[in-house]
C-alpha positions, 0 to 999 in steps of 0.5 A, a space after each residue: 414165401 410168407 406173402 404168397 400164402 396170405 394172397 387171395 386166389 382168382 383175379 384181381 382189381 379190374 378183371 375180377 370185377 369184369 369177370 364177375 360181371 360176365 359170371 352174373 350176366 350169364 347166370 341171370 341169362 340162363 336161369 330165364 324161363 324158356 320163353 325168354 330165354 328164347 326172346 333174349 337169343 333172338 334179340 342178341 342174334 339180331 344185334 349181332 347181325 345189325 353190329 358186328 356182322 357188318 363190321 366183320 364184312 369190312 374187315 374181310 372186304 378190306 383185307 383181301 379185296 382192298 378198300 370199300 368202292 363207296 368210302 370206309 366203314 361208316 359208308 358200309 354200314 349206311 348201305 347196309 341199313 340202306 339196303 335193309 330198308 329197300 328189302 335187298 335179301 343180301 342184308 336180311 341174309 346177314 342179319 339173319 345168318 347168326 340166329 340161323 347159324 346158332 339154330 342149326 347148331 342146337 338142331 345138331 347137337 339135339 340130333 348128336 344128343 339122341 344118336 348116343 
């Protein structure tokens, strides 16, 4: 019973340094000035759409229509940087549509905001 008393609370070891890492992180990102911060938003949107958007598509494409026509998901993503080099409005739809989506989301909640 003893030995309870004297454990520190909250994680330890490898999670409380990852979680004090995402803690820091996130304070250094919210105290930016409002230029930067706005900077910052649009750069990690883009990487988002350039990243993990492909790589979501792969992963819906493969679950419900069966394997990528071209090869796995390198040959995906050669086509996705392929097509945004030829200018095909499909990819640039995908690596704007995270910024996009987050813009009409603050949009929203600004509009939900003054209705109250």
């Amino acid at each position: 019973m003893r030995a309870l008393a004297r454990r520190p609370a909250g994680l330890r070891g490898l999670g409380q340094t990852l979680f004090n890492w995402f803690v820091r992180a996130r304070d250094y990102y919210f105290s930016q000035s409002r230029p930067i911060f706005e900077a910052l938003t649009l750069g990690l949107a883009l990487l988002v759409g350039l990243l993990v958007m492909p790589a979501l598509i792969y992963l819906a494409g493969t679950y419900t229509l069966r394997a990528y026509a071209n090869g796995g998901v390198f040959a995906l993503f050669f086509d996705f940087y392929k097509g945004l080099i030829e200018l095909r409005p499909s990819c640039w739809i995908v690596v704007a549509g995270p910024f996009v989506f987050l813009t009409l989301f603050r949009i929203f909640r600004f509009v939900l905001r003054k209705i109250d």
